[in-house]
N, CA, C and O of each residue as an XYZ file, in Angstrom:
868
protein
N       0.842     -1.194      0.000
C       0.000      0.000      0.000
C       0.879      1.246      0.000
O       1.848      1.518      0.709
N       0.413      1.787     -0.773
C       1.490      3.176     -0.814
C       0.845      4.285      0.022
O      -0.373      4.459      0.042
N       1.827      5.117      0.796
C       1.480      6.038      1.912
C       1.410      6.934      1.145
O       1.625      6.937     -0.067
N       0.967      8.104      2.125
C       1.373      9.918      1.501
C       1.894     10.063      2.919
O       1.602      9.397      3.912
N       2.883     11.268      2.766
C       3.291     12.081      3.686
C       2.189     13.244      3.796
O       1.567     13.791      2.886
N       2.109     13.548      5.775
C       0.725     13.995      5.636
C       1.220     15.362      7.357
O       2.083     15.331      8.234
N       0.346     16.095      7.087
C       0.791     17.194      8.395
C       1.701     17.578      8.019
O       2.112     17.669      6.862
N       2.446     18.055      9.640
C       4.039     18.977      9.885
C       4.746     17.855      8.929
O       5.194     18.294      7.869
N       4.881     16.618      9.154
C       6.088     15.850      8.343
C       6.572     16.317      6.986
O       7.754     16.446      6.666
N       5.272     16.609      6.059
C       4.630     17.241      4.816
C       5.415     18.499      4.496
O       6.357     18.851      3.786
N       4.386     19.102      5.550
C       4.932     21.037      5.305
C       6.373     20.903      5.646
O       7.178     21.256      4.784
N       6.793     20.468      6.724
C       8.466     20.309      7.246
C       9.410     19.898      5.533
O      10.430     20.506      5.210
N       9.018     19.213      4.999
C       9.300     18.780      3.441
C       9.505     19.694      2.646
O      10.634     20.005      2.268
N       8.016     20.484      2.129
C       7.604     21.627      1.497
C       8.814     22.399      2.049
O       9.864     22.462      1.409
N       8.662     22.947      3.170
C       9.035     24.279      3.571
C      10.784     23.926      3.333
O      11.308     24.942      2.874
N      11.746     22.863      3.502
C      12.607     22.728      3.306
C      13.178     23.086      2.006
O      14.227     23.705      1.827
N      12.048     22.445      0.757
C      12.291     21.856     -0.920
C      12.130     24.215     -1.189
O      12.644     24.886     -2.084
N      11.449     24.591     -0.273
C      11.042     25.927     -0.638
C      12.527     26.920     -0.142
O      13.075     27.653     -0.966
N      12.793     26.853      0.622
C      14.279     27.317      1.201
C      15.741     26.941      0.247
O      16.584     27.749     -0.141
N      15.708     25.353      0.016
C      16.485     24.770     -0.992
C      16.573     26.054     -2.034
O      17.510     26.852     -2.043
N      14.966     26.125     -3.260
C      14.885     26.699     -4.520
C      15.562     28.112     -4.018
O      16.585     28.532     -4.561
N      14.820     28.920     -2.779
C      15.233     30.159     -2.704
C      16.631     30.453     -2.721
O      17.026     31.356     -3.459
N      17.766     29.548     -1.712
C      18.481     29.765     -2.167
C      19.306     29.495     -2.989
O      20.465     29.910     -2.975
N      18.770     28.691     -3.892
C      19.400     28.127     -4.955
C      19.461     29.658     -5.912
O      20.476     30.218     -6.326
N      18.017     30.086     -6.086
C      18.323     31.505     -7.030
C      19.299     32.741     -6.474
O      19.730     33.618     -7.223
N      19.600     32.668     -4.935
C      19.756     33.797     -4.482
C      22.021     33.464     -5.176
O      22.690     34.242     -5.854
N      22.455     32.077     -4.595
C      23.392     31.545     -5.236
C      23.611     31.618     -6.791
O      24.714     32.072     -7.094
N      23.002     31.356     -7.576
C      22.591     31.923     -8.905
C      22.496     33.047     -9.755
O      22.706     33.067    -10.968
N      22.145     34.030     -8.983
C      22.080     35.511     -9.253
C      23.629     35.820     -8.770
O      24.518     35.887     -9.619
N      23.831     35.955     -7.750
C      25.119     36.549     -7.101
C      26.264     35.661     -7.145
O      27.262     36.380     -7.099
N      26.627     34.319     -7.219
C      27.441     33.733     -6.703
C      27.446     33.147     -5.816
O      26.475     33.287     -5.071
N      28.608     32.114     -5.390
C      29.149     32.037     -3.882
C      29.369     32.783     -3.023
O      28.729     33.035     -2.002
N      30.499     33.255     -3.489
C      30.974     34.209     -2.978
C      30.022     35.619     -2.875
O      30.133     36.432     -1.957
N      29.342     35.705     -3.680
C      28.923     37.339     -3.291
C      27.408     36.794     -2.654
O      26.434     37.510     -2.889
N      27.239     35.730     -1.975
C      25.461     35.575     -1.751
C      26.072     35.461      0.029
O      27.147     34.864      0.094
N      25.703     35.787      0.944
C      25.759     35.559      2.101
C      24.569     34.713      2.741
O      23.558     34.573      2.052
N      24.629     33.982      4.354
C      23.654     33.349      4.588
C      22.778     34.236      5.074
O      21.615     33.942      4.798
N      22.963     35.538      5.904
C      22.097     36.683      6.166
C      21.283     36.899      5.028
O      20.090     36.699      5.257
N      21.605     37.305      3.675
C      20.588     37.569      2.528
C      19.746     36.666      2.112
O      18.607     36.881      1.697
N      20.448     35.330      2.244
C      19.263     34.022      1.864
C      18.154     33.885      3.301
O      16.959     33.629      3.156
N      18.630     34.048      4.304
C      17.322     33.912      5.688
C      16.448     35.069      5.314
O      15.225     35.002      5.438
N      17.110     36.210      4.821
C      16.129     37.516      4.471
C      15.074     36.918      3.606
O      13.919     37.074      4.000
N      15.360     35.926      1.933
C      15.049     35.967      0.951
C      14.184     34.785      1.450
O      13.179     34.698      0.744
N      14.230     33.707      2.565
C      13.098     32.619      2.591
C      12.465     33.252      3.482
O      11.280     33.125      3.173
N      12.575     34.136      4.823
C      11.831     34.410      5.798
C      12.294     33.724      6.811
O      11.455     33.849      7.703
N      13.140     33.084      7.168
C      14.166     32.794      8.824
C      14.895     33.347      8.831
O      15.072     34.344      8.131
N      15.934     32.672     10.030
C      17.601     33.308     10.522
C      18.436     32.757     10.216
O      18.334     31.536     10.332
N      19.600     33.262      9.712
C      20.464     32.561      9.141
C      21.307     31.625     10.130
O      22.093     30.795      9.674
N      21.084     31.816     11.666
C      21.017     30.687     12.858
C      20.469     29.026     12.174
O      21.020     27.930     12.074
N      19.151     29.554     11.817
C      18.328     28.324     11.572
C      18.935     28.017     10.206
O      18.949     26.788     10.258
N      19.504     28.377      8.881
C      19.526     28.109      7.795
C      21.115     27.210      8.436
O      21.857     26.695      7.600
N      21.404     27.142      9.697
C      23.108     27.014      9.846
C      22.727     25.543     10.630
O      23.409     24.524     10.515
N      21.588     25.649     11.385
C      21.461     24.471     12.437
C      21.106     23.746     11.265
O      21.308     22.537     11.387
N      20.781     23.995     10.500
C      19.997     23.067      9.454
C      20.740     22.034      8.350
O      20.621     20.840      8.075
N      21.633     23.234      7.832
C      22.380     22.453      6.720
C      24.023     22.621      7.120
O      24.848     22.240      6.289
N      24.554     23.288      8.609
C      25.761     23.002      9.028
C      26.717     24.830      9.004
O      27.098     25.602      9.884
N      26.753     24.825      7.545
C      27.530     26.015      6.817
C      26.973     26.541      5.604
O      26.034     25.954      5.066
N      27.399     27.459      5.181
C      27.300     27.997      3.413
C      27.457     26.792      2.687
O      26.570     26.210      2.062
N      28.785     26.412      2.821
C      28.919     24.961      1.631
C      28.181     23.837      1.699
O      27.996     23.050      0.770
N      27.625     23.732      3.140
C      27.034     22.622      3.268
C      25.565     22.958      2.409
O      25.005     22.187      1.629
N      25.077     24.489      2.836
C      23.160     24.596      2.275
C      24.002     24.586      0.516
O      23.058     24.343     -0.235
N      24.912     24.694     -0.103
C      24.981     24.854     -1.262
C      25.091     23.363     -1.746
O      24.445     23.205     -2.782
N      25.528     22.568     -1.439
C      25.877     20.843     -1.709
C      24.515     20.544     -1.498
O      24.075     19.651     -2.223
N      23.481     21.220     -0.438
C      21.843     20.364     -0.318
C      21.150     20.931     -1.518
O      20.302     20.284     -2.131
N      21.404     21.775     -1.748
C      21.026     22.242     -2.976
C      20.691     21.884     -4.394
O      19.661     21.868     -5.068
N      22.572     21.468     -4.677
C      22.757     20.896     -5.745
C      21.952     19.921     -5.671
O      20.918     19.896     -6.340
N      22.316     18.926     -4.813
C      21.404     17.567     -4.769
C      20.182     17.623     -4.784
O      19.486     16.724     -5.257
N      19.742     18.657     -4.283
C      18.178     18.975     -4.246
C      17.811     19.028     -5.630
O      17.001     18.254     -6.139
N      18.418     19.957     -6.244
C      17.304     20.167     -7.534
C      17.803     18.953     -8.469
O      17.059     18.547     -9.361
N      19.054     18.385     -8.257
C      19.472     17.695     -9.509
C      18.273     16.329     -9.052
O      17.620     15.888     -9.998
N      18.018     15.710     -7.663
C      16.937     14.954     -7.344
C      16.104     14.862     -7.800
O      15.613     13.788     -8.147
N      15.370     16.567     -8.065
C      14.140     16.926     -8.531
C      13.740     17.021    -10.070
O      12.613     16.900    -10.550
N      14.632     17.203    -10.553
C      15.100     17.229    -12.178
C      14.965     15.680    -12.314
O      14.214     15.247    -13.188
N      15.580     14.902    -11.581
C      15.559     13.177    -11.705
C      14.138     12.640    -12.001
O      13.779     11.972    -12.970
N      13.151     13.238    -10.572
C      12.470     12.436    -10.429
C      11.337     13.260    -11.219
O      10.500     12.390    -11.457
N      10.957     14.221    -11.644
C      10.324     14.751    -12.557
C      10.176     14.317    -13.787
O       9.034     14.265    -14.243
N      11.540     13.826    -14.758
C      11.770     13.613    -15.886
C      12.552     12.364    -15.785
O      13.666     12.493    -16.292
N      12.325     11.228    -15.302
C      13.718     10.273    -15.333
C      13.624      9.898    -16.893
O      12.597      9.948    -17.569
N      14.794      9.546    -17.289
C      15.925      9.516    -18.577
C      15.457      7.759    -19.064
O      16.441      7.235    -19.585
N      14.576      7.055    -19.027
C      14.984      5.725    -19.234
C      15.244      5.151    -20.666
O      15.224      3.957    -20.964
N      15.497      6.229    -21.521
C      16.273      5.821    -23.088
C      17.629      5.306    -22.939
O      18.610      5.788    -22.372
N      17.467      4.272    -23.546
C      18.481      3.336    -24.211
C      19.539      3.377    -25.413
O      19.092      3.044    -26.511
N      20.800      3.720    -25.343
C      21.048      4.130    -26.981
C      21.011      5.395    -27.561
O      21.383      6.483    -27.120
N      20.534      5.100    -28.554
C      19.824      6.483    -29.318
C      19.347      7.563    -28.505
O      19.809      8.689    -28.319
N      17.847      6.717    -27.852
C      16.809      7.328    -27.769
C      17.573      7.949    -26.137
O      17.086      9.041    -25.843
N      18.380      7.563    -25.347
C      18.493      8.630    -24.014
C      19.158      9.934    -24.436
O      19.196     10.857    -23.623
N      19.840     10.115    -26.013
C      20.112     11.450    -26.475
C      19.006     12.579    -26.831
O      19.211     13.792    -26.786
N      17.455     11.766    -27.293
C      16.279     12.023    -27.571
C      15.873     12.829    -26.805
O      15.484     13.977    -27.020
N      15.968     12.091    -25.592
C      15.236     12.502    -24.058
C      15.523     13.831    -23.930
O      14.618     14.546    -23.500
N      16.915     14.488    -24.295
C      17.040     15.935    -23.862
C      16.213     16.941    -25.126
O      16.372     18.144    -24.918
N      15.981     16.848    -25.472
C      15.178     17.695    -25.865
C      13.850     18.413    -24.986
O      13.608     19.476    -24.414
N      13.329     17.411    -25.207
C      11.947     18.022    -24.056
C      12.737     18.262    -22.876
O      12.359     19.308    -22.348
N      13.619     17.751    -22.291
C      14.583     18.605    -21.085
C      14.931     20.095    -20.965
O      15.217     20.842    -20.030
N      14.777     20.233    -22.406
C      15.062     21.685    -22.348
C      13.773     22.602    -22.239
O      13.756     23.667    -21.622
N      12.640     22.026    -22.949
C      11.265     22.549    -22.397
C      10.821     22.528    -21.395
O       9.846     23.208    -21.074
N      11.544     21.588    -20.503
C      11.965     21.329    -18.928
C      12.294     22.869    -18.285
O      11.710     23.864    -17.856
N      13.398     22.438    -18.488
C      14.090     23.654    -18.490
C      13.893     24.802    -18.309
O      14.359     25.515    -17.420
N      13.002     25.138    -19.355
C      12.576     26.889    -19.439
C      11.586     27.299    -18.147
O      11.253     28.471    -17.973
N      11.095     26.085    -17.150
C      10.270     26.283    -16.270
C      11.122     26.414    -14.817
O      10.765     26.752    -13.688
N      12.546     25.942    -15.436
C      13.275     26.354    -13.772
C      14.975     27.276    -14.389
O      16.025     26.657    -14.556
N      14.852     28.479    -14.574
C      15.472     29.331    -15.150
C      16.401     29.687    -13.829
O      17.505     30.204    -13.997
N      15.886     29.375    -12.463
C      16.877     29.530    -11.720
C      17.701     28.225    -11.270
O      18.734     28.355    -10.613
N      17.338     27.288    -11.549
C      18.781     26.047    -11.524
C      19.348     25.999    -12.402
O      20.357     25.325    -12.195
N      19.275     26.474    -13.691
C      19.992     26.637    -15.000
C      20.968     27.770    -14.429
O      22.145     27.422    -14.533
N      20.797     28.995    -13.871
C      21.720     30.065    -13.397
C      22.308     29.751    -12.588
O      23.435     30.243    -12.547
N      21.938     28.819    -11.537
C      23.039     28.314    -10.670
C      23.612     27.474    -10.881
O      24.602     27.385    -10.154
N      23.435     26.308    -11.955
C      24.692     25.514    -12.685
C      25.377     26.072    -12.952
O      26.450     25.932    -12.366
N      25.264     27.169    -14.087
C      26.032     27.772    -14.561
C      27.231     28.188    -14.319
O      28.340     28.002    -14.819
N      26.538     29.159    -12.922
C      27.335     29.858    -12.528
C      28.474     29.297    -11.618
O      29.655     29.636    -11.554
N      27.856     28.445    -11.009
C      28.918     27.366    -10.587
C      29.986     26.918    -11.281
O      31.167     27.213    -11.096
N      29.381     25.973    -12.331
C      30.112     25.740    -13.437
C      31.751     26.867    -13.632
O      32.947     26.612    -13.770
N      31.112     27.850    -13.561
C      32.460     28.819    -14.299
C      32.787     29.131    -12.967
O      33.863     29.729    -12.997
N      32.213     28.969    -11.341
C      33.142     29.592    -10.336
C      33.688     28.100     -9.602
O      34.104     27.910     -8.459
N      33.519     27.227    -10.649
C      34.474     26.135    -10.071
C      35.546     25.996    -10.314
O      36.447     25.589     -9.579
N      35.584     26.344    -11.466
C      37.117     26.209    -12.300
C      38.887     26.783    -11.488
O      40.062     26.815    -11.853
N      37.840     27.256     -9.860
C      38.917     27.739     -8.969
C      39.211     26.175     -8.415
O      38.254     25.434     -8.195
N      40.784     25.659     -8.175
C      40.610     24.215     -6.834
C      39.920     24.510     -5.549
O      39.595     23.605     -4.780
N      39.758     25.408     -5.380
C      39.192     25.971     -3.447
C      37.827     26.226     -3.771
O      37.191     26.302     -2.720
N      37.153     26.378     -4.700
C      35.444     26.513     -4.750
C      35.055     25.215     -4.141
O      35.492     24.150     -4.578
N      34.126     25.306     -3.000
C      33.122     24.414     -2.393
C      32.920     23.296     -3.424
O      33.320     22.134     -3.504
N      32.070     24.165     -4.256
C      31.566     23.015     -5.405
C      32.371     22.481     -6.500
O      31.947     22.137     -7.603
N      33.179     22.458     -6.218
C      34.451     22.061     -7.586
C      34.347     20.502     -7.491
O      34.079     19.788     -8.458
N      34.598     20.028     -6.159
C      34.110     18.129     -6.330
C      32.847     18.097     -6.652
O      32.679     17.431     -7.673
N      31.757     18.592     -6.159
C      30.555     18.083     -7.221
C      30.453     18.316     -8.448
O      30.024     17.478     -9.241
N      30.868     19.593     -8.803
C      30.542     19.981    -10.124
C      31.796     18.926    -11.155
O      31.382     18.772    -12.304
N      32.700     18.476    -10.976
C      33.992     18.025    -11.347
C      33.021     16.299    -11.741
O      32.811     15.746    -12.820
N      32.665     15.932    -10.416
C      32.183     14.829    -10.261
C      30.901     14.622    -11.326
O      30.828     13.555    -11.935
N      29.954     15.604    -11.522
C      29.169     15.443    -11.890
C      28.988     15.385    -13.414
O      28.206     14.618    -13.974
N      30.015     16.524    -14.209
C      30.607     16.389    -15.184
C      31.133     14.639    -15.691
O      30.708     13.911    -16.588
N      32.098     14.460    -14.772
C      32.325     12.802    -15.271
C      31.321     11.957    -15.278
O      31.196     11.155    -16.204
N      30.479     12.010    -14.273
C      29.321     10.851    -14.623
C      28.603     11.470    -15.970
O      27.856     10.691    -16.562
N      28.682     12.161    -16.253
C      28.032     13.039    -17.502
C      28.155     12.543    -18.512
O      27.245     12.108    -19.217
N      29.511     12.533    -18.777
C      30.807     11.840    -19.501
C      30.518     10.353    -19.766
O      30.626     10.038    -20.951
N      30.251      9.590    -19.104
C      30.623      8.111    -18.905
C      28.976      7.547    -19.295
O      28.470      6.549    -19.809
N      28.672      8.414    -18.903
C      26.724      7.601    -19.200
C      26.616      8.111    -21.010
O      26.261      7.385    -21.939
N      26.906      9.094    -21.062
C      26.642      9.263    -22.459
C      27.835      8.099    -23.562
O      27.502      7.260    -24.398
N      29.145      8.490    -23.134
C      29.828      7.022    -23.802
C      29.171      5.856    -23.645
O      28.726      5.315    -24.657
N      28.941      5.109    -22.076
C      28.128      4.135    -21.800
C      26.998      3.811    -23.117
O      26.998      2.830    -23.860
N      26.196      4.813    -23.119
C      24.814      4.902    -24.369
C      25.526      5.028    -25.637
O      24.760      4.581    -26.490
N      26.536      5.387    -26.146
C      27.316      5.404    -27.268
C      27.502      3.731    -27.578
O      27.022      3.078    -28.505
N      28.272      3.339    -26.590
C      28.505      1.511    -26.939
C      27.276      0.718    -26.997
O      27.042     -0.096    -27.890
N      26.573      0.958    -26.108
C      25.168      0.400    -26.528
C      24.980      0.612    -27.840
O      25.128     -0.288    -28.666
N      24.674      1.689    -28.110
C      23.812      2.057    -29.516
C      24.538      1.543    -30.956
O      24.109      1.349    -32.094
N      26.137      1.401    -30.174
C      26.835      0.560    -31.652
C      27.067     -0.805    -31.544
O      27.563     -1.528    -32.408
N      26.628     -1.163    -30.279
C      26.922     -2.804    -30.388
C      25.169     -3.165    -30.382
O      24.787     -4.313    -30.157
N      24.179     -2.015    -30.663
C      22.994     -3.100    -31.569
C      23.454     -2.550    -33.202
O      22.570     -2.972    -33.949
N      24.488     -1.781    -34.007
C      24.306     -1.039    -35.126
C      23.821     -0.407    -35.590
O      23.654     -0.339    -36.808
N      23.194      0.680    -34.288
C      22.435      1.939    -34.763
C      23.403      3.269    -34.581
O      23.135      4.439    -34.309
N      24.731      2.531    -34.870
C      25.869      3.686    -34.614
C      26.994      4.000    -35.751
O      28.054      4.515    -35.395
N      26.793      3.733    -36.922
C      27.559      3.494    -38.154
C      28.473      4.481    -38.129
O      29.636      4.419    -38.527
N      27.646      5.822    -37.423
C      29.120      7.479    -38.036
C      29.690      7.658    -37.319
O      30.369      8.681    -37.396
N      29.814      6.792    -36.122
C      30.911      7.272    -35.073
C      31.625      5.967    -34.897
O      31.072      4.881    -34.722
N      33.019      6.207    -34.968
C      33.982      4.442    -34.522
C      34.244      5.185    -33.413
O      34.352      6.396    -33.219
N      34.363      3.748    -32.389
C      34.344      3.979    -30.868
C      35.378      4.729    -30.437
O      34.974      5.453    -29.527
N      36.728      4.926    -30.702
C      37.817      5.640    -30.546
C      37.181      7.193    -30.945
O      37.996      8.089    -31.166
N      35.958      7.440    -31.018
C      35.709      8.851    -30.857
C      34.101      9.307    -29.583
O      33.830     10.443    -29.194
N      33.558      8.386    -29.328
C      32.783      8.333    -28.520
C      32.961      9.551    -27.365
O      32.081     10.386    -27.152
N      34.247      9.506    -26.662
C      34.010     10.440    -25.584
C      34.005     11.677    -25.900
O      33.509     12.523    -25.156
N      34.667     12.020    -27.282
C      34.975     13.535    -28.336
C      33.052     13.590    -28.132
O      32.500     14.309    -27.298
N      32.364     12.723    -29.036
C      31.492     13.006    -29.638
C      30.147     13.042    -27.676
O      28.956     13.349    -27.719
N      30.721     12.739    -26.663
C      29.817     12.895    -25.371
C      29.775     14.561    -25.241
O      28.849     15.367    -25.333
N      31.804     14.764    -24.878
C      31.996     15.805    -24.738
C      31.220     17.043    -25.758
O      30.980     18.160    -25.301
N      30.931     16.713    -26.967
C      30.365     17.755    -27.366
C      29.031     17.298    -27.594
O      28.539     17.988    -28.487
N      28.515     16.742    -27.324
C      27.050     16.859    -26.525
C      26.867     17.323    -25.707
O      26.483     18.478    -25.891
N      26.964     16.910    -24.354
C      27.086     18.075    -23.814
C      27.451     19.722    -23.403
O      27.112     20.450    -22.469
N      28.584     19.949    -24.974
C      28.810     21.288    -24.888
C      27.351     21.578    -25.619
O      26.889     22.544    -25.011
N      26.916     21.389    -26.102
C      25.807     21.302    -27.011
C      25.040     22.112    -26.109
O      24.752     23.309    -26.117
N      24.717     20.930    -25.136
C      23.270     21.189    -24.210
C      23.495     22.813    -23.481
O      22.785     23.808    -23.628
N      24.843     22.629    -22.603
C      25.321     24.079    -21.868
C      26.063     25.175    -22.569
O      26.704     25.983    -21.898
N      26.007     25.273    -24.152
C      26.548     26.430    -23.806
C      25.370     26.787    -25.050
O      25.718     27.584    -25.921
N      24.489     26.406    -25.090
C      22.859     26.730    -25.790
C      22.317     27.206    -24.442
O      22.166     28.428    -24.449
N      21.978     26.629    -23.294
C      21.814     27.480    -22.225
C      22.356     28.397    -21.770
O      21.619     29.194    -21.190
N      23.604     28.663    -21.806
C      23.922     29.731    -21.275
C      23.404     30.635    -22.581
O      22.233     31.014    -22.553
N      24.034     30.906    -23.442
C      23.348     32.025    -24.403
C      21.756     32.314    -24.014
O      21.128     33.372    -24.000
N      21.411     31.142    -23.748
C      19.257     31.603    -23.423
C      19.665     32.481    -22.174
O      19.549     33.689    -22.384
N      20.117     32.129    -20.927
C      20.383     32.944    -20.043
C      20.832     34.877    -19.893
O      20.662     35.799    -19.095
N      21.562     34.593    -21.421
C      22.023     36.120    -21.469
C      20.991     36.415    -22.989
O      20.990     37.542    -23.485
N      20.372     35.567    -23.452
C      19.353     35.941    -24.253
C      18.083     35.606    -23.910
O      17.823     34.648    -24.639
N      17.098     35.845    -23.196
C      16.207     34.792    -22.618
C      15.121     35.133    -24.250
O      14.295     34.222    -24.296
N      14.963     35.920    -25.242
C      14.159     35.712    -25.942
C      14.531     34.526    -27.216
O      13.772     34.169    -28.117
N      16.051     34.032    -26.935
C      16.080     33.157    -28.122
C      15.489     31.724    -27.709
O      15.358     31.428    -26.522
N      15.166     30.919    -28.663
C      14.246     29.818    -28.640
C      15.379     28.939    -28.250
O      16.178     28.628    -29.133
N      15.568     28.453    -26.908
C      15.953     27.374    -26.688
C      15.724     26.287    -27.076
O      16.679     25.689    -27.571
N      14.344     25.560    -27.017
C      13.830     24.407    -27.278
C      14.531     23.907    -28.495
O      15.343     22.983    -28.541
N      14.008     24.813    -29.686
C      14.504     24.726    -31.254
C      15.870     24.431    -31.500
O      16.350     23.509    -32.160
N      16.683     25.767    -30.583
C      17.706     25.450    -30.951
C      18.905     23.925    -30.641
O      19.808     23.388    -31.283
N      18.247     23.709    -29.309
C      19.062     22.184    -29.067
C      18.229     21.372    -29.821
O      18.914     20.433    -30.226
N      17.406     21.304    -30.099
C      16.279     19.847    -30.319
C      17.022     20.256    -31.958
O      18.076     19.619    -31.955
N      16.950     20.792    -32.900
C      17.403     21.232    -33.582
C      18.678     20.578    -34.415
O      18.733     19.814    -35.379
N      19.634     21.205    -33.630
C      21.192     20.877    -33.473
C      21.119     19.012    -33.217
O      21.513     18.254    -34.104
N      20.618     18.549    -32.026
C      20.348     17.325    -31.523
C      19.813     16.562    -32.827
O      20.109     15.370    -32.916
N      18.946     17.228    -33.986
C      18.366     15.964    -34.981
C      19.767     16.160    -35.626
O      20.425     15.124    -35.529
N      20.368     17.077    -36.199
C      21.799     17.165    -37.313
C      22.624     15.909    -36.515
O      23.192     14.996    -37.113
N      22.559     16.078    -34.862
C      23.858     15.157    -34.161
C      23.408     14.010    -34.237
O      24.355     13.326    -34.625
N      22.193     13.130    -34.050
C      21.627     12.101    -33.928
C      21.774     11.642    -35.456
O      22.301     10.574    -35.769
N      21.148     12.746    -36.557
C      21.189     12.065    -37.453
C      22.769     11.579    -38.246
O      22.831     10.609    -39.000
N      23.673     12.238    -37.988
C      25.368     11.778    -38.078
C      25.269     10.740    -37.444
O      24.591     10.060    -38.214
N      25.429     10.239    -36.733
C      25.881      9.215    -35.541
C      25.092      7.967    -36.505
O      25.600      6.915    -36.891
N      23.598      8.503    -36.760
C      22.894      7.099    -37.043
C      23.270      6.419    -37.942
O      23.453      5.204    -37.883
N      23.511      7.472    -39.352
C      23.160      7.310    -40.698
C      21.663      7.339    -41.349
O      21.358      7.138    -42.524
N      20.773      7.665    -40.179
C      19.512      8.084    -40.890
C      18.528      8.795    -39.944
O      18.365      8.797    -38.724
N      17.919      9.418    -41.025
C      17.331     11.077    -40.594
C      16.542     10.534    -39.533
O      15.803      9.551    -39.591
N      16.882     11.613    -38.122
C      16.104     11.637    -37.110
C      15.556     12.855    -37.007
O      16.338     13.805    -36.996
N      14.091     13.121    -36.907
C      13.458     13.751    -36.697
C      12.492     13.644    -35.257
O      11.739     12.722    -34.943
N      12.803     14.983    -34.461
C      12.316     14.514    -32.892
C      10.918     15.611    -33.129
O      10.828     16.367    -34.097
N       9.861     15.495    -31.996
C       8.649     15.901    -31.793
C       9.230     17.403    -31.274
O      10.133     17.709    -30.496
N       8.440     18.055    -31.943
C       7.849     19.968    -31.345
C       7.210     19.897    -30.307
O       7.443     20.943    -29.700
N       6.247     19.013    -29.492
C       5.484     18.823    -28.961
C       5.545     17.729    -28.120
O       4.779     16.771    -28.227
N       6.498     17.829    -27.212
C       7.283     16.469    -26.247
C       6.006     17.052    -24.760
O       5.874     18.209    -24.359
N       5.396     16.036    -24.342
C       4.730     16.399    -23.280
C       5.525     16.096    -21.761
O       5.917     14.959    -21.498
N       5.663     16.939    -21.058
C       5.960     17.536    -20.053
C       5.802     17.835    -18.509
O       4.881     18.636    -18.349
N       6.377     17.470    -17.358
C       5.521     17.858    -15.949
C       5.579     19.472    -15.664
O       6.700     19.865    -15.988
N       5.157     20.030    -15.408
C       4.847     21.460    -14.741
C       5.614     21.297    -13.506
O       5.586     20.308    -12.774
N       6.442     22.578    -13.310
C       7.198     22.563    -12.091
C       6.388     24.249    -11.406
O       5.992     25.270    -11.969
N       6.452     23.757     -9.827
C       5.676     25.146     -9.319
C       7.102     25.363     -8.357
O       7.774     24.511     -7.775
N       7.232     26.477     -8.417
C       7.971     27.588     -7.706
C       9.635     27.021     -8.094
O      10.500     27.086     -7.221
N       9.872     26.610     -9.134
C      11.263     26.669     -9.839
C      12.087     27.884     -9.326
O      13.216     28.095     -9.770
């Protein structure tokens, strides 16, 4: 029989997943470095006492964070394509996407304030990158040991991950400093030219990938 979480247990949940997002944007907008825990207790409505008993330190509420939304991104949209089709999957990710504009700014920004060795987030973000890496090769060997992989020989697989994923992030970042250009188009787009190389035959993905609604992204 499957439960629900119900009462304080509930709201105690809520009110946590709600503190997480806030300061996930407040990290996002400003930085690490320039976001203090005083401005994030301002920006959810506690003390930055309580934001400290809670998650330890700064680095610590920033690591619950990450995990938080990357969780939530998981369990919203899980990935279960095989091959081909888990390159597919990002597309509508990015229509994903456009509904949480503040975890896209705080990857980001991470992203480029990791590249210090002493940034907090440099092992996750470092870490997270490689599993990045390895699942998309992983789906590369699949997809050529059924022979739906003719344009790529395996001695290029991690070239051809690595720029998939440059694909995905640095099309987001431009939406970020352009928010009127069409994201969706442009990866889903790019993604049929890459899919269709790799295959040897024309992939054409859906305009119209259906989607969960995210509230307070």
């Amino acid at each position: 029989m499957t439960t629900t979480k119900r009462g304080p247990y509930r709201k105690g949940i809520e009110r946590r997943a709600e503190i997480l997002r806030t300061a996930g944007r407040v990290f996002g907008e400003y930085g690490y470095a320039g976001a203090s825990l005083r401005q994030i207790a301002d920006e959810v409505g506690v003390t930055a006492a309580l934001l400290i008993a809670h998650f330890g330190s700064k680095e610590g509420l920033l690591i619950a964070i990450l995990k938080h939304l990357a969780d939530e991104g998981d369990e919203a949209m899980p990935n279960d394509g095989v091959g081909i089709e888990f390159f597919t999957w990002y597309s509508p990710l990015m229509k994903f996407h456009l509904q949480r504009p503040g975890f896209i700014d705080l990857l980001l920004t991470l992203a480029a304030e990791a590249s210090s060795p002493t940034h907090p987030a440099r092992e996750f973000m470092v870490e997270r990158y490689r599993l990045f890496v390895a699942k998309c090769v992983a789906q590369l060997e699949i997809a050529h040991a059924a022979g739906d992989l003719p344009g790529v020989p395996p001695e290029r697989f991690e070239f051809e991950a690595r720029g998939f994923i440059a694909l995905l992030d640095g099309v987001e970042l431009q939406w970020r400093l352009e928010p009127e250009m069409d994201l969706f188009e442009t990866v889903t787009s790019n993604l049929e030219v890459m899919l269709t190389r790799w295959s040897g035959r024309e992939i054409v993905l859906t305009r119209d990938p259906v989607i969960p609604e995210v509230h307070g992204a």
